[in-house]
C-alpha positions as CSV (number, residue, x, y, z in Angstrom):
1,X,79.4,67.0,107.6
2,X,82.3,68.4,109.6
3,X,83.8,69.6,106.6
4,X,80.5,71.6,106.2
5,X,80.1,72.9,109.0
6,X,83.9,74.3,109.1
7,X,83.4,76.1,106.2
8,X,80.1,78.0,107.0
9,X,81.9,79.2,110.2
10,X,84.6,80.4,107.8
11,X,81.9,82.1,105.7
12,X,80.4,83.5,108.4
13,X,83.9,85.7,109.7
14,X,83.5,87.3,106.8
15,X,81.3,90.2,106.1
16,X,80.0,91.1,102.8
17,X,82.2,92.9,99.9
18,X,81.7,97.3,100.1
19,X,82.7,98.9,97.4
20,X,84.9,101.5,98.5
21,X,84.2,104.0,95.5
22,X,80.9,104.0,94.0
23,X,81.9,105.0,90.3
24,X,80.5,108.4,90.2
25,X,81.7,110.4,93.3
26,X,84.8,110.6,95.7
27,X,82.1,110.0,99.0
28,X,84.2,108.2,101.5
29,X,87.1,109.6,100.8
30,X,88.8,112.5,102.3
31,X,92.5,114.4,102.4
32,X,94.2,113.0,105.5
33,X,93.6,115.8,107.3
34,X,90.0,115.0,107.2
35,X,89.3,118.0,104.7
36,X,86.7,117.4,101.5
37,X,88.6,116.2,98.3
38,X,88.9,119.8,96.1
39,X,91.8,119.4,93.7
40,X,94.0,116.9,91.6
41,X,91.9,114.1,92.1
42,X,88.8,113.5,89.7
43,X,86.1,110.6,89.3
44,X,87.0,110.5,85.8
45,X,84.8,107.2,83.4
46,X,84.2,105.8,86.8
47,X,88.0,105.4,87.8
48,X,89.3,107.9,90.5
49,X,92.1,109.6,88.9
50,X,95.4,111.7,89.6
51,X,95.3,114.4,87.2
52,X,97.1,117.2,88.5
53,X,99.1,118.5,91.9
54,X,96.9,116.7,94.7
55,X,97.3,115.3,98.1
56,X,97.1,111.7,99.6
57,X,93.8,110.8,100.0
58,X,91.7,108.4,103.1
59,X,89.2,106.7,103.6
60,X,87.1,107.5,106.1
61,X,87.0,104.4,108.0
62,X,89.7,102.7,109.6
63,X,90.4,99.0,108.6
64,X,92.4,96.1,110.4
65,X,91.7,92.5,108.9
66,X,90.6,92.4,105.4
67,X,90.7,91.4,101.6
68,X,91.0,94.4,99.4
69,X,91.1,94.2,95.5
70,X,91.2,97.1,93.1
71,X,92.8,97.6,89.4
72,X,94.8,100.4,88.5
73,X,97.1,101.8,85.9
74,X,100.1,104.4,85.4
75,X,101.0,107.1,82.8
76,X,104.7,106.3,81.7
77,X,107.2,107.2,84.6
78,X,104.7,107.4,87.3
79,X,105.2,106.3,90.8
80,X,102.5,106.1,93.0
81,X,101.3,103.4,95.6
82,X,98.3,102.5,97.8
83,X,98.9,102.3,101.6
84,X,97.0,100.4,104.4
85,X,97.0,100.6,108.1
86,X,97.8,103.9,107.4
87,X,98.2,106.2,110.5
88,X,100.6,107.5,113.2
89,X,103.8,105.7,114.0
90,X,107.1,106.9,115.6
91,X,105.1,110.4,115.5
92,X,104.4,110.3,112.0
93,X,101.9,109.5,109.4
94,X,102.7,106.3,107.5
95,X,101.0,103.1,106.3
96,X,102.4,99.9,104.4
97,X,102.6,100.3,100.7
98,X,102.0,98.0,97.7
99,X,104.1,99.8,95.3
100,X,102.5,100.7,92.3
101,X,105.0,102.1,89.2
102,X,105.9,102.4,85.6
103,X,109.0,100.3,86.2
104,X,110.5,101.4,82.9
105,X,111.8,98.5,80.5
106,X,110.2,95.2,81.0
107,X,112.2,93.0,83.4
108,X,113.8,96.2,85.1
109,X,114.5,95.1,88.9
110,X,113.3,97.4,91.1
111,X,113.7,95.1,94.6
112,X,112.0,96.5,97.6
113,X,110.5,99.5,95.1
114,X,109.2,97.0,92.8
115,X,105.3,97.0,92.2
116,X,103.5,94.6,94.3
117,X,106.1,94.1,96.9
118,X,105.7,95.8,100.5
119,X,107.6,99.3,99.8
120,X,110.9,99.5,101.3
121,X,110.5,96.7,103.2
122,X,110.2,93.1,101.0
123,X,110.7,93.1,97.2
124,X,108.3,90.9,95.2
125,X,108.5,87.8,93.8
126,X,110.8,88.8,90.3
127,X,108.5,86.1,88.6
128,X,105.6,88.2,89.4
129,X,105.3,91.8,86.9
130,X,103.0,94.1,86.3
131,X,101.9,95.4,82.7
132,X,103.2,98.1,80.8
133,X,102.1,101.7,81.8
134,X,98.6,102.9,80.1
135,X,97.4,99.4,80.7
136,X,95.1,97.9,83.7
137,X,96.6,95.4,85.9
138,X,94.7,93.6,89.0
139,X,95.6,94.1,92.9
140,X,94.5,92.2,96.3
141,X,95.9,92.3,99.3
142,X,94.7,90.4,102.2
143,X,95.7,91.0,106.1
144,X,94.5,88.4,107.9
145,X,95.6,89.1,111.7
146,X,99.0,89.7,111.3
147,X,99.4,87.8,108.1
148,X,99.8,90.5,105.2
149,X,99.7,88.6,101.6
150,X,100.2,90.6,98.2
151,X,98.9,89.3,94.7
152,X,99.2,91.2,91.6
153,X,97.4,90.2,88.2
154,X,96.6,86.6,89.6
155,X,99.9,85.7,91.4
156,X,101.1,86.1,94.9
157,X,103.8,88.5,95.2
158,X,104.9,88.7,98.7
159,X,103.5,86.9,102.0
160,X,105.2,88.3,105.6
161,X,103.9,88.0,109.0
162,X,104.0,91.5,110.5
163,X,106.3,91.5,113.9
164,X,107.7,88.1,112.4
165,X,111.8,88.2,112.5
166,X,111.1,88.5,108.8
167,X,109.4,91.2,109.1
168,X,111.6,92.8,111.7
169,X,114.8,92.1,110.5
170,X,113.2,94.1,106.9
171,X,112.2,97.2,109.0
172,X,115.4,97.4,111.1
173,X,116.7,98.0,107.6
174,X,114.2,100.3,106.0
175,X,113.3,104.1,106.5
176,X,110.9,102.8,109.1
177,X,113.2,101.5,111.4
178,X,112.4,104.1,113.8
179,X,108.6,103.2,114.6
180,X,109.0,99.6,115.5
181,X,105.2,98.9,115.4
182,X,104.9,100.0,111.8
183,X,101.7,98.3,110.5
184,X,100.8,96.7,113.3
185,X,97.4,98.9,114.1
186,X,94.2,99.3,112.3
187,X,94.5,102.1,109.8
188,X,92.7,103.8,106.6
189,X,93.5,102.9,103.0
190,X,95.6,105.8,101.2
191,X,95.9,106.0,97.6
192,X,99.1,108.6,96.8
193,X,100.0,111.5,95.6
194,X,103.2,111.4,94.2
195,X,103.8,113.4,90.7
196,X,102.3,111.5,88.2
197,X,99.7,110.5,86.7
198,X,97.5,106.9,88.2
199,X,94.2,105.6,87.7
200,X,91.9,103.0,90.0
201,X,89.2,101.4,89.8
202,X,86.7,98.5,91.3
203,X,87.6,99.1,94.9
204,X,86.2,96.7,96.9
205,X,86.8,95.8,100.5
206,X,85.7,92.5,102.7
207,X,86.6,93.0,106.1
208,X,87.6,89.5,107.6
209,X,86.7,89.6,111.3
């Protein structure tokens, strides 16, 4: 009976999966400066794609606690990411990003840029690698509090505390040393522009209270 009872109040901090694209339009979405969506990106056999020259885009909400899971794929030699808690720090607009790349020949080690790990900061588990580029792989991440925890394709990838001396002792050593409370604020989700080609799909977003 206790058993029960601890697991509906665990059901009950969590509110219902939205889908954060609805497969036909980019509604919800915005450039970060807040402007309509007008080039590069395209809703394209209900994936939103990178075509051609874009900018990052937002969504319109800000998030804090949540589960996120989404599926994407690269053209060969693309680099791209999606960021979270994405907003102003040290005077500038940053988030943290789950690295999403064409990392080349299978087993290349790409350490803190590797896909899946927390860009710049914490390379993923080497164990844990994507598929090749033109095919789909599988994403979550889930920030719960201050606990940020990767997966990629099934498997966890990277787990960190933010503000932990883990997580410090990474930053001190990254290009966002200067804002020491990177990540630590409610932000929007940012899928990047970054030269090539990427595709996502099956955004969906539970926020954990």
């Amino acid at each position: 009976m206790k058993a029960l009872l601890i697991l509906g109040a665990a059901l009950l901090l969590a509110a219902d999966p939205t889908p954060l694209f609805d497969g036909k339009t980019l509604t919800g979405w915005t450039t970060v400066a807040g402007k309509p969506v007008t080039a590069g990106w395209e809703v394209s056999e209900r994936t939103i794609h990178r075509a051609t020259k874009a900018m990052d885009i937002v969504t319109a909400k800000d998030y804090d606690s949540f589960d996120l899971s989404f599926e994407w794929k690269v053209a060969p030699g693309t680099n791209s990411g999606l960021k979270y808690h994405f907003g102003k720090y040290g005077g500038k607009n940053i988030g943290i990003e789950y690295q999403l790349i064409d990392t080349g020949k299978p087993g290349d080690n790409l350490g803190k840029h590797g896909v899946g790990g927390v860009y710049d900061l914490l390379a993923p588990d080497p164990k844990v690698t994507p598929k090749p580029a033109g095919e789909w792989n599988v994403s979550r991440i889930v920030v719960n509090e201050k606990k940020i925890t990767h997966y990629l394709n099934g498997r966890k990838s990277v787990e960190v505390v933010i503000g932990s001396l883990e997580w410090v002792a990474a930053l001190n050593k990254s290009k966002f040393k200067d804002a020491a409370d990177f990540g630590a604020k409610p932000g929007k989700i940012l899928l990047q522009e970054h030269g090539g080609e990427v595709w996502f799909r099956n955004l969906s977003l539970t926020e954990l209270k």
